[in-house]
Phi, psi and omega in degrees: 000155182269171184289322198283331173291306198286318191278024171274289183272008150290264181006281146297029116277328168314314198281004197236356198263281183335294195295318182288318215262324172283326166313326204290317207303280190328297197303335170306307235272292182330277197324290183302324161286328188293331208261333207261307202272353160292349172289320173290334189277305195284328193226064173278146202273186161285163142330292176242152115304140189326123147111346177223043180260180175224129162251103184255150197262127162229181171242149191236129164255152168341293226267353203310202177198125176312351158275335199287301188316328192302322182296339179275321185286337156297333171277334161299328203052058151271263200264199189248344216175085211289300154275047180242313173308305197308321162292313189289336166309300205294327177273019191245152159342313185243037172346150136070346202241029160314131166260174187269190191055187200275141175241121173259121183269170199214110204263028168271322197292183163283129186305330164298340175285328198278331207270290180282016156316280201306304224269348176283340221037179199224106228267331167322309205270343192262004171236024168269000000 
């Protein structure tokens, strides 16, 4: 082999090294968000912690939609992450069954303590 073939395939193998090693990163980097936000979907913490919460009233209209409410429970500081609510709704037990009215929420609770919340309704607004 010539000198010029071999430092042709150093070259190219570094460069086949290079490409295996940015893949591994990425698919780490991917893998490791991917893992925390399904992990977020099932055990997302509270906000506050018992004893430092804030509690705010909010109102859930019919028409609302669980992203529009999660943006609202976010804008509030109840949660971290109006679509991430949006998943844990469609993944929870009370998919679809969120009532109107006012709720007062807490931000020790859980996005799941809040959703069943909502799906109990509020016995003030369904009998006015």
């Amino acid at each position: 082999m010539k000198v010029g073939q071999i430092i042709g395939s150093i070259l190219d193998t570094m460069f086949k090294i290079l490409l295996v090693v940015v893949a591994v990163v990425f698919t780490y980097k991917y893998a490791l968000a991917a893992y925390e936000f399904g992990y977020r979907v099932f055990a997302e913490s509270p906000v506050s912690a018992v004893g430092r919460e804030k509690v705010i009233s909010i109102s859930i209209t019919k028409d609302a939609t669980p992203l529009e409410i999660g943006q609202v429970l976010e804008d509030k500081g109840l949660i971290r992450d109006a679509e991430l609510f949006y998943i844990q709704e469609f993944f929870s037990g009370h998919h679809g069954e969120i009532k109107e009215g006012i709720y007062e929420l807490n931000s020790a609770m859980t996005p799941d303590e809040m959703i069943d919340i909502m799906c109990t309704g509020n016995e003030e607004t369904e009998d006015s």
